[in-house]
C-alpha positions in Angstrom: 29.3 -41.5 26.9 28.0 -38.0 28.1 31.6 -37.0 29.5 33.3 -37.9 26.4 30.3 -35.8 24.5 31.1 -33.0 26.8 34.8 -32.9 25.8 34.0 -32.9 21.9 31.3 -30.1 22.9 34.2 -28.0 24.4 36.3 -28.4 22.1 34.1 -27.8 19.4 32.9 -24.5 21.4 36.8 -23.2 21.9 38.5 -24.2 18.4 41.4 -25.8 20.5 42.3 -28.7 22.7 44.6 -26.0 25.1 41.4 -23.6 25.8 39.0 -26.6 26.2 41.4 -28.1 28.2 41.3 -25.4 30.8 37.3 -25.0 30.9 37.4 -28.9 31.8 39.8 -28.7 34.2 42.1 -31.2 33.1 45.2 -31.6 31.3 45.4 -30.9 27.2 47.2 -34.4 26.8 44.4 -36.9 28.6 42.3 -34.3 26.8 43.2 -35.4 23.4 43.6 -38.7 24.2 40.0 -38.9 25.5 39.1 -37.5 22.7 41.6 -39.9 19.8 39.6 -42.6 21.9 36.4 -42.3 20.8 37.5 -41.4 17.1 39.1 -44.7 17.2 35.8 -46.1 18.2 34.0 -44.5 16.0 36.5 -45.0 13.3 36.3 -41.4 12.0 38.4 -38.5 13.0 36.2 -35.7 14.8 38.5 -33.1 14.0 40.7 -31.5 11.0 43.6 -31.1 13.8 46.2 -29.0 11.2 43.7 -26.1 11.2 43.6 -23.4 13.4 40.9 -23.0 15.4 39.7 -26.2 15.0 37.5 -27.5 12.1 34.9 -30.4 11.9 35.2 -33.1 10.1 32.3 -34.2 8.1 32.0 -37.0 11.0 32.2 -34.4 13.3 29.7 -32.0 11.8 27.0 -35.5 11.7 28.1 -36.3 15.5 28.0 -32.1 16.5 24.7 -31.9 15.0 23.4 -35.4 17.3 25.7 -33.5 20.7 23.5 -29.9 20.2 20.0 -32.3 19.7 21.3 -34.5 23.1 22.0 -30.8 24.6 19.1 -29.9 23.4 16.7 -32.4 25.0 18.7 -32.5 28.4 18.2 -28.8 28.9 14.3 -29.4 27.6 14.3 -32.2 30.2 16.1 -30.1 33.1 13.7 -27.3 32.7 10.4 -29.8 32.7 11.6 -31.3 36.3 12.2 -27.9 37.2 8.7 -26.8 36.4 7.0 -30.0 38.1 9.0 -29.6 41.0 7.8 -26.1 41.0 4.1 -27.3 40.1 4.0 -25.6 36.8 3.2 -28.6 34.7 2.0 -32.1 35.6 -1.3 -33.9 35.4 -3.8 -35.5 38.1 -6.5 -37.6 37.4 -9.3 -37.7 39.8 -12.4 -40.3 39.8 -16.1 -40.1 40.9 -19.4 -41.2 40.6 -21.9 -39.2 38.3 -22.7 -37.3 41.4 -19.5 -35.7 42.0 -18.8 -35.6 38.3 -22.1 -33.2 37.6 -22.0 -31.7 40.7 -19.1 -31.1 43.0 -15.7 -31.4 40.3 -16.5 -28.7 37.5 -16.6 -25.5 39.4 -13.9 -27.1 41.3 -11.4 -28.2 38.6 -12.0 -24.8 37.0 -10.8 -22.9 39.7 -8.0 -25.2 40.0 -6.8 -24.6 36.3 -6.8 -20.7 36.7 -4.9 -21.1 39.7 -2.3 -23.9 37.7 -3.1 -23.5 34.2 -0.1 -25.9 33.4 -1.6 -29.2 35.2 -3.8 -31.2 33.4 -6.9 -32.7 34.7 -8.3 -36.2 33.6 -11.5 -36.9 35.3 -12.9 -41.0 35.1 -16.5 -41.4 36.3 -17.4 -44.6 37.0 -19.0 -46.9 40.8 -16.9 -46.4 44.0 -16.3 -49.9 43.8 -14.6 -49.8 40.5 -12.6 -46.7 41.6 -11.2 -48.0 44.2 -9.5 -50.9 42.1 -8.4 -48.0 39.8 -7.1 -46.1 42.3 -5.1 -48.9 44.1 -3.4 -49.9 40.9 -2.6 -46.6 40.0 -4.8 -45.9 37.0 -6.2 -43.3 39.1 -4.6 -40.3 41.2 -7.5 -39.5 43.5 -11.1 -40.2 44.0 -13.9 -37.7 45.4 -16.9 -39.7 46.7 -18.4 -40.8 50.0 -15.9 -41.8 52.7 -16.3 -45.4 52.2 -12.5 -46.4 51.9 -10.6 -49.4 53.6 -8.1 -47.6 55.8 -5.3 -50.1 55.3 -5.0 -49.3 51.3 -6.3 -45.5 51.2 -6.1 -42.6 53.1 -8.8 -40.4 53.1 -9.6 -36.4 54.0 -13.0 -35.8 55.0 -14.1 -32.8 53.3 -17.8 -31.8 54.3 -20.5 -34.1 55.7 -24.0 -34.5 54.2 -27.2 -35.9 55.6 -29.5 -38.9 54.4 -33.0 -37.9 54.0 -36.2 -39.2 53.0 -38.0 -38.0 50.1 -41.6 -39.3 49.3 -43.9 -38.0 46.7 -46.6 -35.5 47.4 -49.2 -38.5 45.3 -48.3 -41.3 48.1 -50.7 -40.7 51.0 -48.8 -40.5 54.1 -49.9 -39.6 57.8 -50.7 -36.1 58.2 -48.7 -36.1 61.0 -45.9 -37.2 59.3 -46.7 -34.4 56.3 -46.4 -31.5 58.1 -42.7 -32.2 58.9 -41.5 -32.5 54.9 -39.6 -29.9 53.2 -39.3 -28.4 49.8 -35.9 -28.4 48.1 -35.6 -25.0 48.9 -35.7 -25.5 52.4 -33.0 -28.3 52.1 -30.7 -25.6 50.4 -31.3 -23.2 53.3 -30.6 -25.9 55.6 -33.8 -26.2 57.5 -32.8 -30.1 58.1 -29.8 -29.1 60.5 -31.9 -27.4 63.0 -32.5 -29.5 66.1 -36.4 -27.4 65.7 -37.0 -29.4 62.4 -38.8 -32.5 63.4 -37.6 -35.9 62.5 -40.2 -39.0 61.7 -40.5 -42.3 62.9 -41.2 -45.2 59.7 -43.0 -47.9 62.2 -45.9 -47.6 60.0 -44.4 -47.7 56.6 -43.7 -51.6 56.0 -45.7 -51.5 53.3 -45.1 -48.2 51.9 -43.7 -48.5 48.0 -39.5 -47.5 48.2 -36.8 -47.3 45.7 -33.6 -48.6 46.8 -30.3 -48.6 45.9 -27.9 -51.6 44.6 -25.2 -53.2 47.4 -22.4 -51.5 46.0 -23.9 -47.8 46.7 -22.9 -47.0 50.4 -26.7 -45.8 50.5 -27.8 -49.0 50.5 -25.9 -50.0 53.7 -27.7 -47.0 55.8 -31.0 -47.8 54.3 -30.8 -51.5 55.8 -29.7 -50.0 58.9 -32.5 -48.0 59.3 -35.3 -50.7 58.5 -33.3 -52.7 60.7 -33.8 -50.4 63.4 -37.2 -49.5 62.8 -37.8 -53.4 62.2 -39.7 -53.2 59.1 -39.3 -55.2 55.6 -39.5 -52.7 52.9 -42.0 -53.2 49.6 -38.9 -52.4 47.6 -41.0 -51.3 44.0 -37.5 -50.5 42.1 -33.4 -50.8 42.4 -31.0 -48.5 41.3 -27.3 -48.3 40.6 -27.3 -44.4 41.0 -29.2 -41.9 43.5 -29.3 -39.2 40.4 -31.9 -42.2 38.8 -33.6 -43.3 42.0 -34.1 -39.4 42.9 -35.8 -38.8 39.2 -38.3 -42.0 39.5 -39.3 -40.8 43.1 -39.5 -37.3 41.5 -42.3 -39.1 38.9 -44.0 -40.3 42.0 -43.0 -44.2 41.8 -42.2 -44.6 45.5 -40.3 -43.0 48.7 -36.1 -42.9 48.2 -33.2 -42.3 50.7 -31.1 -39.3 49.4 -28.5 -37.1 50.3 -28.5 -33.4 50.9 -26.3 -32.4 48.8 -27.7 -34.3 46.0 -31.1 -32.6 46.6 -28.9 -29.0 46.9 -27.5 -29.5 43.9 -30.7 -31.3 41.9 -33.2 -28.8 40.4 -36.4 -28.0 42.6 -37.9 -31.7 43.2 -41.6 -30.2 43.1 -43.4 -33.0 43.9 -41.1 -34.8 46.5 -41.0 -33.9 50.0 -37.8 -34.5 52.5 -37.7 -36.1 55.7 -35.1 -36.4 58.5 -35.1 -39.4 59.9 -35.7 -39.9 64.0 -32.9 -42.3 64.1 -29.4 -43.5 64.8 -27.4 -42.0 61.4 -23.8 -42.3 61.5 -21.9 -39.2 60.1 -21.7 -39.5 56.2 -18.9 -37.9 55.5 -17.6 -36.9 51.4 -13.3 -37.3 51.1 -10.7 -36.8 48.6 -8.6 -40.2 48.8 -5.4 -41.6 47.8 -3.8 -44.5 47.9 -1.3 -45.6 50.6 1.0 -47.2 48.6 1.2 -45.2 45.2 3.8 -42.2 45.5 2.0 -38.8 45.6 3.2 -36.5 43.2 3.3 -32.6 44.1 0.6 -31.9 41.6 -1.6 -34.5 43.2 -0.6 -33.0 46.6 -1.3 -29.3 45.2 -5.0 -30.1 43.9 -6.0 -32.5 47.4 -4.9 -28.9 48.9 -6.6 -26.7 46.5 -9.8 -28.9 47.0 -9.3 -28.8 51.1 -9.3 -25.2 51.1 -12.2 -25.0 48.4 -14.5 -26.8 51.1 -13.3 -25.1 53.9 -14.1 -21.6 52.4 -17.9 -23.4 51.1 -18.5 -24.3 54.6 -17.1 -21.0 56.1 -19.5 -18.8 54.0 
């Protein structure tokens, strides 16, 4: 169908059968008999053949007019592919949790979109758990959230690790002892946490001490079981929570103690009444990644923004 358009094209572009013959590279007689084919298919002549050049018939000005629009689109479509293999247009969606959505994804989409202002960006913000199923059947591109992914379906890049601290209210009385070793947001963002001077505390004492958990399906909730495992405690669990954004805003009122990550308390405006606490345990590394999945085909605008966002953290943890 498309080589038989091409002939009419020539032809149409020379005014004769010999010219377009020689721009085709073929003979003027299996030319025009290419050509007498489809008019006999069509059952219209193409072509008033006694004029000189060449005129359309009123056929062939209908099926000219449907060759320049299929010209048209192909070059339209040429030039697309060309761009996305180039990375000028394309689109990425990325998930997260309502962490990552307020706090790590705007300033980095922006930057993304003045460095490829023709990719768009979709964000979907919903539980890891549901992202994960989105991002295995391929509703998703990419997910930023805790490293928390089965290695078998999606491959994850660790981008910066974070610590779990404990933040209790300033009106819950607490061992002095213990007191003297909380910090003030502030201190968090200048990372007093990291230093092997801060002291870490112990929670023997604190079976009965009011706490705000998480649900199962926050990772958070995992390490908080391991840690009262450890410290062989049963916690007076006083609320549950499907986000640390809500758990971090009822401890904030004073309702009871709550595991929380650094970054979320970085981030968070100054938590006046809530002091953090490292804890004098064993805490595996909790580590924040950029996943995709194994068996979905990564597009070069998905590969450009995982790189983008690599780079983005590197510099963060650089400076």
């Amino acid at each position: 169908m498309f080589q038989i358009m091409n002939y009419v094209y020539e032809v149409y572009k020379c005014g004769s059968f010999s010219k377009a013959s020689k721009n085709l590279h073929m003979t003027q007689p299996a030319l025009s008999i290419a050509i007498r084919k489809l008019e006999q298919e069509i059952g219209q002549p193409l072509f008033q053949r006694k004029t000189s050049p060449l005129k359309l018939t009123d056929a062939g000005r209908i099926y000219m007019q449907k060759v320049e629009k299929i010209i048209s689109m192909e070059q339209e479509c040429t030039d697309y592919f060309q761009n996305l293999n180039e990375v000028k247009v394309g689109k990425v969606t990325i998930g997260g949790a309502i962490i990552s959505m307020t706090y790590l994804l705007p300033e980095l989409i922006v930057g993304f979109f003045n460095q490829y202002p023709g990719i768009e960006i979709a964000a979907k913000e919903a539980s890891l758990p549901v992202l994960k199923s989105m991002l295995a059947d391929g509703s998703i591109d990419l997910i930023l959230d805790t490293n928390w992914f089965e290695e078998k379906i999606f491959q994850s890049i660790p981008l910066f690790t974070n610590q779990v601290l404990l933040g209790i209210p300033l009106n819950l009385s607490i061992d002095r002892k213990i007191f003297a070793c909380g910090m003030t947001s502030e201190e968090i963002r200048a990372n007093k946490h990291l230093s092997q001077n801060q002291p870490a505390i112990d929670l023997y004492n604190m079976g009965n001490f009011p706490f705000l958990l998480l649900e199962p399906t926050n990772e958070i909730f995992g390490r908080s079981k391991a840690i009262f495992n450890y410290y062989h405690i049963e916690p007076l669990v006083k609320m549950s929570f499907n986000q640390q954004m809500t758990s971090f805003e009822f401890a904030s009122k004073g309702l009871g103690a709550v595991f929380i990550s650094d970054t979320l308390v970085k981030c968070s405006p100054n938590a006046e009444n809530l002091r953090f606490y490292k804890l004098n345990c064993p805490m595996p590394k909790r580590e924040v990644s950029i996943a995709y999945s194994k068996k979905i085909y990564v597009t070069k605008a998905t590969q450009r923004f995982i790189d983008y966002t690599t780079k983005f953290y590197r510099r963060e943890i650089n400076h």
